[in-house]
C-alpha positions in Angstrom: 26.4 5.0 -1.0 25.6 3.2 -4.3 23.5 -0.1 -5.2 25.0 -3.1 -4.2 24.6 -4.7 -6.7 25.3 -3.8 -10.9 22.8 -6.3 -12.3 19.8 -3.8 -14.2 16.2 -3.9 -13.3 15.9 -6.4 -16.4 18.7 -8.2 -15.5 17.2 -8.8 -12.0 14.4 -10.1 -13.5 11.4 -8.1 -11.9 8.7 -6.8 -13.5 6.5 -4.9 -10.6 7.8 -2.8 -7.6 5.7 -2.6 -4.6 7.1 -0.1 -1.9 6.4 0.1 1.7 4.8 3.8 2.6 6.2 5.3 6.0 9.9 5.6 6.1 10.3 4.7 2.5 8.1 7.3 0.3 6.9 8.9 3.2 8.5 11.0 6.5 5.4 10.2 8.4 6.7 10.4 11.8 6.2 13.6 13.8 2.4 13.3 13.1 2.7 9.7 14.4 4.0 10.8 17.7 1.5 13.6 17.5 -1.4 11.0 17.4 0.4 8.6 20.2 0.7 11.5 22.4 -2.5 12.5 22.3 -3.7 8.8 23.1 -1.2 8.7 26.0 -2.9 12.1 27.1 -6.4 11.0 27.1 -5.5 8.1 29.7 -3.1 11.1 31.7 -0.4 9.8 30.5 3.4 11.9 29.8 4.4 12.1 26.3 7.1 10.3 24.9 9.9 11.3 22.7 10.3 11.3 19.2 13.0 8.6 19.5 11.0 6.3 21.5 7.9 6.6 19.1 9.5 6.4 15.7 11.1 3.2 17.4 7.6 1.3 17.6 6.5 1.7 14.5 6.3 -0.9 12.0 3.5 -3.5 12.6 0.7 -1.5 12.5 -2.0 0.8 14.7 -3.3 -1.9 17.0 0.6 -2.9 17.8 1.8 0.7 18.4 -0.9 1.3 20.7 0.0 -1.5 22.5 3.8 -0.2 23.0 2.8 2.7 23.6 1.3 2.2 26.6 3.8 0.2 27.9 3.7 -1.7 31.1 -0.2 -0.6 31.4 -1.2 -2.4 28.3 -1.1 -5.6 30.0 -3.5 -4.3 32.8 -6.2 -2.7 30.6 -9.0 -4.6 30.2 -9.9 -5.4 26.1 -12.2 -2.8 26.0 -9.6 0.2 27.5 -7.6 -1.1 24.6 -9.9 -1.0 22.0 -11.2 2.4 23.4 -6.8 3.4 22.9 -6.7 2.2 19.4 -10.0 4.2 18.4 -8.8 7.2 20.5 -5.1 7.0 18.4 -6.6 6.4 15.5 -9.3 9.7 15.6 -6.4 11.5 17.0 -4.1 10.3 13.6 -6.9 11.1 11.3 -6.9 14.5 12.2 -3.4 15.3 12.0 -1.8 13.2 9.6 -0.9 15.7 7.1 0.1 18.5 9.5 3.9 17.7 8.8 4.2 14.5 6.5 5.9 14.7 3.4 7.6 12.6 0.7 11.2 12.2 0.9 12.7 14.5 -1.2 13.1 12.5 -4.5 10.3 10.7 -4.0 7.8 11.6 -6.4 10.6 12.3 -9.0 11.1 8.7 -8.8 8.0 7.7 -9.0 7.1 9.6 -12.3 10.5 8.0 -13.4 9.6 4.3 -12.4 5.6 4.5 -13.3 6.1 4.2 -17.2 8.2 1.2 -16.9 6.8 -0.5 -14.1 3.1 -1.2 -12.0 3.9 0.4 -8.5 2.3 -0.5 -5.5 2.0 0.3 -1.9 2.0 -2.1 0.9 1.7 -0.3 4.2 0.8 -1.8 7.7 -1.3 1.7 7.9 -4.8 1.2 7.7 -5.9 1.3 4.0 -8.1 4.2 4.3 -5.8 7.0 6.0 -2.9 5.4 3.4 -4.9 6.1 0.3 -5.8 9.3 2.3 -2.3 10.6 2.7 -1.0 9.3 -0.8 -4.0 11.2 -2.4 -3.2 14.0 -0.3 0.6 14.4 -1.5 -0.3 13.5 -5.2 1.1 10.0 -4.6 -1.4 7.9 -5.8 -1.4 8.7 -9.7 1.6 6.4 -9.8 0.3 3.8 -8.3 -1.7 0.5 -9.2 -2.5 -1.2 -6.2 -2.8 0.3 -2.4 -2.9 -2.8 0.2 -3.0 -1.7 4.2 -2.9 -3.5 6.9 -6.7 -3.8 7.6 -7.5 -4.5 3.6 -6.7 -8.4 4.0 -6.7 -10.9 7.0 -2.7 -10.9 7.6 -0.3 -8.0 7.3 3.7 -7.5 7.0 5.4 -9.3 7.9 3.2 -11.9 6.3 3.3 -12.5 2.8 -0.4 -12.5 1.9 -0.8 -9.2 1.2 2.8 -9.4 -0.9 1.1 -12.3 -2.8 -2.2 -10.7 -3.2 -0.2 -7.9 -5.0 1.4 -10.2 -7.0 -1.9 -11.6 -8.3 -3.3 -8.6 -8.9 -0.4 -7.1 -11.2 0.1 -10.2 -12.7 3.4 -11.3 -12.0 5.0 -13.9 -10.0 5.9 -12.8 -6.6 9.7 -13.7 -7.6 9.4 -11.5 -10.0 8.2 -8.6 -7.8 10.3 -6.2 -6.1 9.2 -5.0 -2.5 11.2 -1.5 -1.2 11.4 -1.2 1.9 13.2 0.4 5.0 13.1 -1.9 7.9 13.7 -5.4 8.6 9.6 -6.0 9.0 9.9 -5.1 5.2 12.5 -7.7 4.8 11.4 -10.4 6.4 8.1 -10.5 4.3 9.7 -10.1 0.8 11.5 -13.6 2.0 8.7 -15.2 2.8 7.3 -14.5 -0.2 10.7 -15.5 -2.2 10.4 -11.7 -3.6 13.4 -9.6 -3.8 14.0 -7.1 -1.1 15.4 -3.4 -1.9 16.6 -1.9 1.2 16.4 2.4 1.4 18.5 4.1 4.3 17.0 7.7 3.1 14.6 7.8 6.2 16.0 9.2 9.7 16.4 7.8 12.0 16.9 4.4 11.1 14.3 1.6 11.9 15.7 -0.5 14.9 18.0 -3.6 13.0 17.6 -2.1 9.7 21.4 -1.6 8.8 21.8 -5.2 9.4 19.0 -6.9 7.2 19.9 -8.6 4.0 19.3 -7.3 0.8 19.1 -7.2 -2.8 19.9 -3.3 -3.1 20.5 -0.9 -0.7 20.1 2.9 -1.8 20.6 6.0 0.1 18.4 8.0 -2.4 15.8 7.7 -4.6 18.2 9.1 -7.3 20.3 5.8 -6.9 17.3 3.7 -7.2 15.6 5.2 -10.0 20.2 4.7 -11.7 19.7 1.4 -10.8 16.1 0.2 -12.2 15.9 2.0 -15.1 18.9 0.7 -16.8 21.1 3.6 -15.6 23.8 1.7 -14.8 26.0 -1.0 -16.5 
């Protein structure tokens, strides 16, 4: 698979990339499901499958919780479900590095990107365990800005913390690329009128992903990093 498109990085006219964390730098999900299951066992609850997890992702702890749990969440009273967040989030803490990893390719292309361009992450993740992990896998040298879901008042797929970054780099949000793997990544790069690169690396694809609109859609970090640093004609 190769970029859609053959403009250049330049020609595109963007001058910052900010890239979504799990499913696009990082393969995040076994501990994930790890952390859910655990939560689910606390309340005696059967685990679920890989599958089922990896396809709740996307908007955040509080949200995944709530998934998880099905059918029940709407019986538990606020404080159950506050008492499940915590629970998934202690149980994340301790094992989100057992298994989680960059893509292969990934910090290759970040090294390659980093002298040419302010990199960012925007993650739904809590800020803390993002910086965390990206520390962790030697991430975080490459990057400017790290905004999670709990560092601002809104999160994907509103465009505040899109436009924050924007500020804070110092480029118009049109002129900032967000990377992403799922339509949640999509949708907020549109309402911020940024454009919207679209990776397919991560398995197993995000639920609607293939069909989203984008910009660029790579199937390895080698064809992004052809792409946006003039690599190609």
């Amino acid at each position: 698979m190769t970029a859609m498109t053959s403009m250049t990085s330049r020609g595109a006219g963007f001058r910052a990339i900010v890239f979504d964390l799990d499913g696009t730098l990082i393969d995040s999900r076994r501990d994930i499901a790890t952390a859910v299951n655990a939560m689910r066992a606390d309340l005696g609850l059967e685990p679920l499958s890989l599958e089922r997890v990896v396809a709740m992702v996307g908007e955040g702890a509080r949200v995944l919780v709530r998934r998880a749990l099905g059918e029940l969440a709407a019986t538990l009273p606020p404080e159950r479900m506050r008492a499940a967040l915590a629970s998934y989030l202690a149980h994340y803490r301790e094992v989100c590095l057992d298994t989680t990893r960059p893509y292969p390719g990934v910090p290759a292309m970040l090294a390659e990107l980093a002298p040419s361009f302010p990199l960012a992450v925007l993650s739904n993740k809590g800020e803390a365990l993002s910086r965390l992990i990206l520390n962790r896998l030697g991430l975080d040298r490459y990057l400017r800005e790290v905004v999670g879901g709990d560092t601002l008042p809104t999160r994907k797929p509103n465009p505040g913390g899109l436009i924050w970054l924007a500020d804070r780099l110092a480029v118009p949000a049109g002129e900032l690329l967000l990377v992403g793997d799922s339509p949640v990544d999509a949708e907020t790069a549109r309402a911020a009128a940024s454009p919207f690169a679209l990776v397919v690396w991560g398995s197993p694809r995000p639920p609607g992903a293939d069909g989203v609109e984008a910009g660029w859609r790579f199937a390895t970090p080698d064809e992004l990093i052809t792409a946006f640093t003039g690599g190609q004609d």
